[in-house]
ROSE-280459 format. One record per residue (C-alpha): residue in one letter; x, y, z. Coordinates in pm, 1 decimal. Example, Ala and Ser with C-alpha at 12.3 -4.5 7.8 and 13.67 -1.06 7.14 Angstrom:
BEGIN
r, xx, yy, zz
A, 1230.0, -450.0, 780.0
S, 1367.0, -106.0, 714.0
# end
This chain:
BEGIN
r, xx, yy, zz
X, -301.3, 144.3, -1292.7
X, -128.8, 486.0, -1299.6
X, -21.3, 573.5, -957.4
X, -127.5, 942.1, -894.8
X, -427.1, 909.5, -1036.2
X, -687.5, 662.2, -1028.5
X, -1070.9, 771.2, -1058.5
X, -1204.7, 1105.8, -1056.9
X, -1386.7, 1223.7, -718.2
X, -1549.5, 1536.2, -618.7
X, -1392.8, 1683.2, -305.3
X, -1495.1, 1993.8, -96.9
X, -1256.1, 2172.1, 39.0
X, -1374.5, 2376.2, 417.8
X, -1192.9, 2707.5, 451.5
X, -1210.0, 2900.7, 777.0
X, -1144.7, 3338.1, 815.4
X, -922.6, 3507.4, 1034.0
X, -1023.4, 3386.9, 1382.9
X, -968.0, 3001.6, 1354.5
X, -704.6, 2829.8, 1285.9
X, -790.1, 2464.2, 1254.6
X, -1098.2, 2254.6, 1217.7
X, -1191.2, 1917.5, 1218.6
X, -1436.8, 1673.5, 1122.3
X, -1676.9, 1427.3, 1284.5
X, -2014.4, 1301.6, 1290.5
X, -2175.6, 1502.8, 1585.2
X, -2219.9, 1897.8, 1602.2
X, -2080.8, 1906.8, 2018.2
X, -1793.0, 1738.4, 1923.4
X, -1684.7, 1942.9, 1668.3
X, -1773.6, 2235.2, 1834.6
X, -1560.6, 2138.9, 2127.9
X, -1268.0, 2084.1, 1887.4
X, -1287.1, 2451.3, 1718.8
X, -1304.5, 2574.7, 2087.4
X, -1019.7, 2422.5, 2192.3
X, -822.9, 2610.6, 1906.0
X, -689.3, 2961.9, 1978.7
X, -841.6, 3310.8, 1810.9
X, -641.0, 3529.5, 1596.3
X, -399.5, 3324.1, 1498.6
X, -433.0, 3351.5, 1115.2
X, -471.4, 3679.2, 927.5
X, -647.6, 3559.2, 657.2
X, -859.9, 3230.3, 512.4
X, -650.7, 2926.9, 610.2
X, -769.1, 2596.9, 453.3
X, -797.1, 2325.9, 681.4
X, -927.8, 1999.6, 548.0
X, -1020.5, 1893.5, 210.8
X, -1301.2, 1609.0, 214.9
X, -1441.6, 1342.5, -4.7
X, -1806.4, 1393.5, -125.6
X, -1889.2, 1132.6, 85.6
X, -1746.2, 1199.6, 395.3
X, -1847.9, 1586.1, 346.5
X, -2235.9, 1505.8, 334.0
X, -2182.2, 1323.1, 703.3
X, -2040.9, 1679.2, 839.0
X, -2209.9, 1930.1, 596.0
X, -2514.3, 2052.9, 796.7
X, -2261.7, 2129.5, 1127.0
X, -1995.5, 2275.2, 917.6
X, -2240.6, 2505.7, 750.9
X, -2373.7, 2697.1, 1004.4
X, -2041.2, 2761.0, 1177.4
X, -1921.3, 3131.6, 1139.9
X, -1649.8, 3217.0, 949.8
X, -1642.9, 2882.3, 742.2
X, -1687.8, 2921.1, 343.2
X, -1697.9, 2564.8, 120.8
X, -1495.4, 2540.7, -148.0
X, -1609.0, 2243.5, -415.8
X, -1342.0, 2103.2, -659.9
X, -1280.0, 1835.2, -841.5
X, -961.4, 1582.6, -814.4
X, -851.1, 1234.4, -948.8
X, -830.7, 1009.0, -670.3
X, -793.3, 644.8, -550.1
X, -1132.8, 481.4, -516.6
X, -1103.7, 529.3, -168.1
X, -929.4, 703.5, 103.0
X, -704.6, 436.2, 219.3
X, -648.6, 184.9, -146.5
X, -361.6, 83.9, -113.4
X, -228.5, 383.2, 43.0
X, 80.2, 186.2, 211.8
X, 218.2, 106.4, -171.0
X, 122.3, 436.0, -367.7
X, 211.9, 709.4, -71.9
X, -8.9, 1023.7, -72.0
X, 57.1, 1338.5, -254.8
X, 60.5, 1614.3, 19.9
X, 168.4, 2027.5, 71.7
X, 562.3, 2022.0, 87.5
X, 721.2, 1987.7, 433.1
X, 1040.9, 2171.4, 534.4
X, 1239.7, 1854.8, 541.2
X, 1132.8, 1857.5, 148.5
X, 1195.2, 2224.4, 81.5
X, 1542.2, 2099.0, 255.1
X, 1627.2, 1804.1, 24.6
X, 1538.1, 1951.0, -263.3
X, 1553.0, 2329.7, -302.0
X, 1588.9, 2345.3, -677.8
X, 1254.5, 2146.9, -748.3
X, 1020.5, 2260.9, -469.5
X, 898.6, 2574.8, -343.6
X, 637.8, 2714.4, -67.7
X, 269.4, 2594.8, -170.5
X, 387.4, 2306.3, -370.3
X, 283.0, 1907.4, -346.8
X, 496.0, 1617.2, -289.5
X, 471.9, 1234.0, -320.6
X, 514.6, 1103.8, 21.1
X, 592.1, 733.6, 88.9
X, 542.0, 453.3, -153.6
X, 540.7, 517.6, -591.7
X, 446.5, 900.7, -523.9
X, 799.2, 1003.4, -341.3
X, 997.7, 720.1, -547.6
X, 871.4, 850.1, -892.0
X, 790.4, 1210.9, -789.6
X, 1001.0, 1425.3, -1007.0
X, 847.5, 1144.6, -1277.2
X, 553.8, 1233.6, -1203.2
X, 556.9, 1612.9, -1140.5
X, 588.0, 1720.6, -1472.6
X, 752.4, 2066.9, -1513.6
X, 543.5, 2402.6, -1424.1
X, 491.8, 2722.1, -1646.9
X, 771.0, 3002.1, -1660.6
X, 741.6, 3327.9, -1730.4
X, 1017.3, 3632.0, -1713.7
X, 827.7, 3969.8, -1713.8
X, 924.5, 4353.7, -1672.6
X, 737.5, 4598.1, -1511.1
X, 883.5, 4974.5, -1427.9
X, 703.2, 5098.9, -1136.7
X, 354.3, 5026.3, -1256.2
X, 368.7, 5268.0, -1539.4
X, 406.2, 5107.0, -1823.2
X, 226.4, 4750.1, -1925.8
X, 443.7, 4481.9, -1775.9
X, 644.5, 4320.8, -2084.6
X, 673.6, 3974.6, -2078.7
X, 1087.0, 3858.3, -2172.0
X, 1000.5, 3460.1, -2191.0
X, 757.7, 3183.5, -2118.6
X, 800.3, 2810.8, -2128.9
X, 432.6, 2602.9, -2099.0
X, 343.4, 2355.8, -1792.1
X, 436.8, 2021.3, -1882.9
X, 241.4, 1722.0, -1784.3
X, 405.9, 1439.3, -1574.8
X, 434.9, 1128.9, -1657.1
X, 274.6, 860.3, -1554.8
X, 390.7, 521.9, -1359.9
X, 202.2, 246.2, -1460.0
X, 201.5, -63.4, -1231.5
X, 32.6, -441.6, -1210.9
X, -230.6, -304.7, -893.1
X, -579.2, -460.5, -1000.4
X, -852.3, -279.9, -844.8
X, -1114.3, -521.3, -751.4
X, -820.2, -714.2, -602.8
X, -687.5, -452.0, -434.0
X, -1013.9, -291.8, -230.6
X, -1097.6, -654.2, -174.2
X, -791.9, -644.5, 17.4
X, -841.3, -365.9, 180.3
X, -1144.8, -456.6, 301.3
X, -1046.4, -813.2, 397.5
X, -709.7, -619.1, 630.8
X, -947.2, -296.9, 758.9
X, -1197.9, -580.9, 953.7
X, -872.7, -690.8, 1192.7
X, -793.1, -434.0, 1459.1
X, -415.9, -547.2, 1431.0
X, -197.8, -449.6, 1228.4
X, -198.5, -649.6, 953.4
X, -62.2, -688.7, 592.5
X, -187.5, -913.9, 275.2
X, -36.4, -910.4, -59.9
X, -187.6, -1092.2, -389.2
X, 19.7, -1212.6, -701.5
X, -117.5, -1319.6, -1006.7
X, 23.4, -1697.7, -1040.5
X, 27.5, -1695.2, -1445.6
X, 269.7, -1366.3, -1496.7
X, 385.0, -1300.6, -1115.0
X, 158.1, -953.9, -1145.3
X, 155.1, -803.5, -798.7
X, -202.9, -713.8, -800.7
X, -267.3, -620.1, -441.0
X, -63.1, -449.1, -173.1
X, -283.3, -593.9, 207.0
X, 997.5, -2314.0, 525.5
X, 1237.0, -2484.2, 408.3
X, 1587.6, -2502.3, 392.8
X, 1825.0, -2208.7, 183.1
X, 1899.0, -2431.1, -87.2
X, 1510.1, -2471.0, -105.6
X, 1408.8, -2133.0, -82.6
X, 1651.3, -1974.2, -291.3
X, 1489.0, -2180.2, -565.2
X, 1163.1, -1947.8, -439.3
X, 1306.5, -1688.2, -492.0
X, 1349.5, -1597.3, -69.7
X, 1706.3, -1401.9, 1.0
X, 1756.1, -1316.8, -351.6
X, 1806.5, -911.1, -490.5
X, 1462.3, -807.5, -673.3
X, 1413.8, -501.1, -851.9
X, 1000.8, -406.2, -840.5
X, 1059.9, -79.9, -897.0
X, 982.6, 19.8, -536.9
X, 1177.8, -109.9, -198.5
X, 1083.0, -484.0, -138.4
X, 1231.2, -694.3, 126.0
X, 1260.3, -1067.1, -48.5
X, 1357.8, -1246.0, 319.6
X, 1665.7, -1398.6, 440.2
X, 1718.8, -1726.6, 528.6
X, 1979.9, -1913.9, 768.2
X, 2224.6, -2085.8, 666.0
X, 2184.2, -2371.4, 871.9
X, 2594.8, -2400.1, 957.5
X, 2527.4, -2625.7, 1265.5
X, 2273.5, -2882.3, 1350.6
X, 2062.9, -2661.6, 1561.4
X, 2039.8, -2408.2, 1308.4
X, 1958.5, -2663.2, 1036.1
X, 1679.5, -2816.0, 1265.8
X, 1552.0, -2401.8, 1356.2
X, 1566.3, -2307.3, 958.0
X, 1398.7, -2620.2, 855.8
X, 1054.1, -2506.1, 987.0
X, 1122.0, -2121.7, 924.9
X, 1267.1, -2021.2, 1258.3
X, 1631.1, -1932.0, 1384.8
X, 1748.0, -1644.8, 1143.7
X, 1521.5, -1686.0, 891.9
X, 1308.8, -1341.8, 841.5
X, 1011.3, -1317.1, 510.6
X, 802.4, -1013.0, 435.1
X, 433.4, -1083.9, 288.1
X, 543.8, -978.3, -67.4
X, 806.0, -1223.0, 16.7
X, 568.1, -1549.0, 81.5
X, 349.0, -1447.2, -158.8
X, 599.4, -1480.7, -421.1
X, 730.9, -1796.0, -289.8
X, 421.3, -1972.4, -268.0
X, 342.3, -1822.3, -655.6
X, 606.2, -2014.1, -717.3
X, 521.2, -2323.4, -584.8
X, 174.8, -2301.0, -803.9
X, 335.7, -2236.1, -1147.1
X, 640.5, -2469.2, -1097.5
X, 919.5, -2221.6, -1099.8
X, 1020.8, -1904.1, -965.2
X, 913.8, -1552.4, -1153.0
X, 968.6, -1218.0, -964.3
X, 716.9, -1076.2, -865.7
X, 605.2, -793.0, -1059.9
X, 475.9, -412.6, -982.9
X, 620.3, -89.0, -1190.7
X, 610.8, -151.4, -1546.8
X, 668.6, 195.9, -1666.5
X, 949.6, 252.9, -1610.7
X, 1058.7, -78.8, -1610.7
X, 1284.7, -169.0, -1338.2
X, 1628.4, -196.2, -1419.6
X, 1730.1, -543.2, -1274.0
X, 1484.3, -778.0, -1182.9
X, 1588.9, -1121.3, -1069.7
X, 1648.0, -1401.7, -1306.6
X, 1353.6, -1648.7, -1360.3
X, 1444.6, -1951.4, -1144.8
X, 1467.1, -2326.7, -1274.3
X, 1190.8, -2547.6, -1283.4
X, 1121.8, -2701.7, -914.8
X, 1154.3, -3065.7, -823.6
X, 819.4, -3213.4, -978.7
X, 787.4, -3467.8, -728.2
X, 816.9, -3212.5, -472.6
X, 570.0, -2966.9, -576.4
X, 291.3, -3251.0, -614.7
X, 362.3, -3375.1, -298.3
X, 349.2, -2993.1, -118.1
X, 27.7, -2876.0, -340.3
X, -160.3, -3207.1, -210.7
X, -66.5, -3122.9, 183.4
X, -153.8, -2762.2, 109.3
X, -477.8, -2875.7, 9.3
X, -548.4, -3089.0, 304.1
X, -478.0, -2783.4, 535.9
X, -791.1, -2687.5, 403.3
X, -1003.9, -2957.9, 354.1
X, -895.4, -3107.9, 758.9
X, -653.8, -2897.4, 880.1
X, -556.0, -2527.7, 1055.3
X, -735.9, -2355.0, 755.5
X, -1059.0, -2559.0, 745.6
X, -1222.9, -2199.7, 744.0
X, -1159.8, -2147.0, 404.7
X, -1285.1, -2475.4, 295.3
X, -1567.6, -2388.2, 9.2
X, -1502.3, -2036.3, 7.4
X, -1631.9, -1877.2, -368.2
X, -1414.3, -1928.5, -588.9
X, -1306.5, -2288.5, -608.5
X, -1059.8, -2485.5, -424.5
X, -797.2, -2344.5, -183.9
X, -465.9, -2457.4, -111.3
X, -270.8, -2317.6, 153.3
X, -96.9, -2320.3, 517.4
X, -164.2, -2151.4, 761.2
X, 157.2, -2056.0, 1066.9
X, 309.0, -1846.2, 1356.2
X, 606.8, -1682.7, 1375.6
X, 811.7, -1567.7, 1714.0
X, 976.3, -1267.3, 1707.8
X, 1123.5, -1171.9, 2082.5
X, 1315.4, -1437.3, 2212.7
X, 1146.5, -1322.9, 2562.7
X, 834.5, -1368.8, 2480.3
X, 575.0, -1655.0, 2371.1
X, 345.9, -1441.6, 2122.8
X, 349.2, -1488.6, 1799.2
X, 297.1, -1301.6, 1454.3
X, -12.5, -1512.7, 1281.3
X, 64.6, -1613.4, 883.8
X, -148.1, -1762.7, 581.9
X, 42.0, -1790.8, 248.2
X, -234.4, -1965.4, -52.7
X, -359.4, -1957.9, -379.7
X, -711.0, -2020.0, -536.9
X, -696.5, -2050.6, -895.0
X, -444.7, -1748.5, -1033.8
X, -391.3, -1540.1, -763.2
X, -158.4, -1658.4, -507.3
X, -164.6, -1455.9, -153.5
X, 14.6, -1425.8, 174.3
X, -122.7, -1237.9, 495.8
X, 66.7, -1136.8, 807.4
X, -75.0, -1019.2, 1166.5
X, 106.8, -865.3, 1382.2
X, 78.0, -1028.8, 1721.9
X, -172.9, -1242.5, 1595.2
X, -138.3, -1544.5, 1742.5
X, -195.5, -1858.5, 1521.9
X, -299.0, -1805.2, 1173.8
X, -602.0, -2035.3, 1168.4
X, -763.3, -1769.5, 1433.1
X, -633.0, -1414.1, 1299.4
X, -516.8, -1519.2, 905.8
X, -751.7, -1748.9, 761.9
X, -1046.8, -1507.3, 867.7
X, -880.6, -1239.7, 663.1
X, -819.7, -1471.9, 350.5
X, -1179.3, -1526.3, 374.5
X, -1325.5, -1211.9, 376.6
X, -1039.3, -1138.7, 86.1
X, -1128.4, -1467.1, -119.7
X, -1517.1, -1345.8, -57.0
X, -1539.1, -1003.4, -164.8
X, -1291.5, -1073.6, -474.0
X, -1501.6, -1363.4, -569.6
X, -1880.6, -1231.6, -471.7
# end
């Protein structure tokens, strides 16, 4: 999937004259009405554009906006994500420049201009810019026809092309959007280590999952760290994924990829351009071991914490469900479900979530359900 643009959409854009300076949109006529009153008059001299909406979202809105003064509706057309929020955490957004970006880079950017912010747009955005049309021109008080010196031609950017599967990915967001806390869940394709959706054990163990290690995905991941274990309290803490031992869901869901195939492979997300240093495939794991942790993974399913997702679509489940502390002062708990179902491996965090069989496994499902439906 390219990352700045997905699928075409129509948009409307809502313009307001001199006389308004802001608008915004909701379902009801009063309370949009009491937001544009709340606004100050005579603030702009001339149209100022103040939101641009999907088709969609317009139609809710278009009957109020169109019989408020001043307003004129602008239709265009755009390439966009499928939806507002796909994976909107991962790719960034593409909005007007800021000062702070004016500031950074004042050779590149100018009043009026877009920028990638957050995620693949600001990491690839002079990638993905392209280069705009030049043109050097004379004119000598308006007398004479203005004389053009030079032009160079607009060149297209260039576009980033990453592992993001879109069924996987609004399944996803869909699953995540249903749980009112914050919440994360990433999805790797077991055969290749493709990231294709962005929603314990000892060191020695999970270095050979690749946790701790430096990976190179093309965009900012955090792989974990893991203690240790350099006394007997620490061993005992890191053994069951406490003490110092810190993962990220990208992080898990690699790990537990791993544990599928047999070996570790790094996860996978920009392939043009191709990262420069991605980790080294790991060794084989302990055969014994892996048998032995893919049959208790399966009976966390079958009779255990994550009997919810017990013949989900799909086929069988294997997975483990857990809660993490993270304030030394307090008992609550961030709720965890790391899996796979046939090739797609998957790990989901909740923030303050409690345990993962009440706030996790309902999120796999709805996931595991709307990929598989």
């Amino acid at each position: 999937m390219r990352s700045r643009r997905a699928s075409a959409a129509l948009l409307t854009a809502v313009m307001l004259g001199s006389g308004v300076a802001a608008c915004g949109s909701g379902g009801a006529g009063g309370a949009l009405d009491d937001f544009l009153d709340a606004w100050p008059i005579g603030t702009a001299t001339g149209p100022v554009e103040v939101v641009t909406l999907r088709e969609a979202d317009f139609s809710k809105v278009e009957k109020v906006l169109r019989k408020l003064r001043g307003v004129t509706l602008n239709a265009q057309k755009r390439e966009l994500a499928p939806s507002r929020m796909f994976a909107r955490a991962l790719l960034g957004t593409v909005d007007p420049v800021t000062a702070d970006d004016l500031k950074a880079d004042p050779g590149t950017l100018a009043a009026g201009d877009d920028a990638g912010h957050g995620g693949l747009q600001q990491r690839y955005d002079s990638r993905l810019r392209g280069t705009p049309a030049l043109a050097v021109v004379i004119e000598r008080d308006g007398r004479d026809e203005p004389v053009e010196l030079h032009r160079t031609e607009p060149v297209e950017g260039t576009p980033v092309r990453t592992t993001i599967d879109q069924p996987t990915q609004v399944a996803a967001d869909r699953a995540t959007a249903a749980e009112s806390r914050p919440s994360s869940l990433v999805a790797v394709r077991i055969s290749d280590s493709a990231v294709l959706a962005g929603a314990a054990g000892l060191q020695s163990a999970s270095t050979a999952v690749g946790l701790g290690s430096e990976w190179d995905l093309g965009v900012k991941a955090f792989s974990g760290t893991v203690s240790a274990a350099g006394d007997p309290a620490e061993l005992a803490q890191a053994a069951f994924g406490q003490g110092q031992t810190a993962v990220s869901p990208i992080a898990m869901a690699g790990a537990t990829a791993a544990v599928a195939r047999g070996r570790f492979l790094q996860p996978r997300l920009v392939l043009d351009p191709a990262p420069a240093e991605p980790a080294a495939d790991g060794a084989a794991l302990d055969k014994d071991a892996v048998s032995a942790l893919k049959r208790l993974m399966r009976e966390v399913v079958t009779s255990g914490t994550g009997r919810g997702l017990n013949n989900v679509e799909g086929g069988p489940v294997f997975g483990k469900t857990g809660s993490a502390e993270f304030d030394n002062s307090s008992t609550e708990t961030h709720a965890w479900f790391v899996g796979w179902q046939g090739d797609i491996a998957f790990a989901v965090l909740v923030e303050n979530g409690g345990a993962g069989a009440e706030t996790a496994v309902p999120i796999v499902r709805r996931f595991l359900t709307g990929l598989n439906g």
